[in-house]
PAZAPA-4460 file (N, C-alpha, C; in steps of 0.05 Angstrom, whole numbers, plus 32768, in hexadecimal, padded with zeros to 4 digits):
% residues 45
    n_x    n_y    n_z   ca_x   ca_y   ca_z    c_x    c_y    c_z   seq   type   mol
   8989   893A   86B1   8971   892C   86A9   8965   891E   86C1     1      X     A
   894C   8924   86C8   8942   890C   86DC   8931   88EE   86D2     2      X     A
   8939   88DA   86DD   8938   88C3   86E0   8924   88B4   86F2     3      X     A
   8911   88AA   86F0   890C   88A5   86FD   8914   8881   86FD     4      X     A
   8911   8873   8710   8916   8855   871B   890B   884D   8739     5      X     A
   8908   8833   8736   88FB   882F   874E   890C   881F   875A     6      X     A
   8916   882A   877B   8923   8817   878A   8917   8808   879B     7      X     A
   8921   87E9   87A4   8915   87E0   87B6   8913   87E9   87D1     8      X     A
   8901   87E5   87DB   88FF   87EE   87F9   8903   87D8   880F     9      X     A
   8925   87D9   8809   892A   87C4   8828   892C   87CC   883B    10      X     A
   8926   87BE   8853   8937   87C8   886D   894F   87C8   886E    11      X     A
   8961   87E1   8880   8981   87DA   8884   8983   87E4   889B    12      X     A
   8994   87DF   889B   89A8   87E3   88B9   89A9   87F6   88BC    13      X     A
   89B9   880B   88A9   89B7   881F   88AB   89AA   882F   8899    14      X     A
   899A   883C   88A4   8989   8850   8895   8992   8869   8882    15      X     A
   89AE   8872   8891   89B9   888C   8889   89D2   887C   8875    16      X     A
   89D7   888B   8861   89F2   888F   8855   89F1   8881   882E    17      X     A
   89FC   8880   8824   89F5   8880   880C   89FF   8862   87FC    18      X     A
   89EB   8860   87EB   89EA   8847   87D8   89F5   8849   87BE    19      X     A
   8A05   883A   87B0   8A09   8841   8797   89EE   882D   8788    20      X     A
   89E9   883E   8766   89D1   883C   875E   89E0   883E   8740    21      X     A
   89DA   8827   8729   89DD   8820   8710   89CF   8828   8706    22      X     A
   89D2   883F   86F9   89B1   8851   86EB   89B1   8847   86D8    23      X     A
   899B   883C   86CE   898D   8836   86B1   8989   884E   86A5    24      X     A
   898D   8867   86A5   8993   8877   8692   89AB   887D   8684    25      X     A
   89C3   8888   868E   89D8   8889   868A   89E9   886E   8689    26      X     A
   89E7   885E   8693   89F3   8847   86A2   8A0F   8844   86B1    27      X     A
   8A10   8863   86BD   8A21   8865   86D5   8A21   8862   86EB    28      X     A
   8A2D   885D   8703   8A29   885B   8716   8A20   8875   8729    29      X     A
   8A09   887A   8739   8A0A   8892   874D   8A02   888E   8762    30      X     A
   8A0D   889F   8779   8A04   889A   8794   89EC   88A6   879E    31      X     A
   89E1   888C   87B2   89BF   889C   87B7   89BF   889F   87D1    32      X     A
   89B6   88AF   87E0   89B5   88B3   87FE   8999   88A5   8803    33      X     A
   89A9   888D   881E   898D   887D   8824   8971   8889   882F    34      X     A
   897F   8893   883D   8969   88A4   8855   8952   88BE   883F    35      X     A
   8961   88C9   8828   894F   88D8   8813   894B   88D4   8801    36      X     A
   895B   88C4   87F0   8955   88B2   87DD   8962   88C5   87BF    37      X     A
   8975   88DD   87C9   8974   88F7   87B1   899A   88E2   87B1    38      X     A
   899C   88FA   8798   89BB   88E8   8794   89D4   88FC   87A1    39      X     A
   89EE   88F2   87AA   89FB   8903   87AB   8A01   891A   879F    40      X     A
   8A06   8927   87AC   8A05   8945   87A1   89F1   895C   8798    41      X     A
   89DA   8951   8799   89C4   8955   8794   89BF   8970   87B0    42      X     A
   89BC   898B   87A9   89B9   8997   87B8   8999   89A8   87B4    43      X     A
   8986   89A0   879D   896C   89AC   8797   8957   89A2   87AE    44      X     A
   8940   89B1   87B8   8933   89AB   87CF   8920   899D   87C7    45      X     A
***
């Protein structure tokens, strides 16, 4: 199912590598890649 949510746009340190994210849909935890914003595992273009 896609989801949409809006994350804030901070600055960080590091740009690359991934965030964990408390979805208000499911209310599980998933990982987001900072630098593209898609979730782990996510291999669609």
């Amino acid at each position: 199912m896609k989801v949409q949510a809006w994350l804030a746009d901070e600055p960080s340190a590091k740009p690359s590598g991934f965030e964990l994210f408390e979805c208000p849909a499911c209310t599980q935890v998933h990982f987001i890649d900072r630098s593209t914003g898609k979730l782990l595992g996510d291999n669609s273009k």
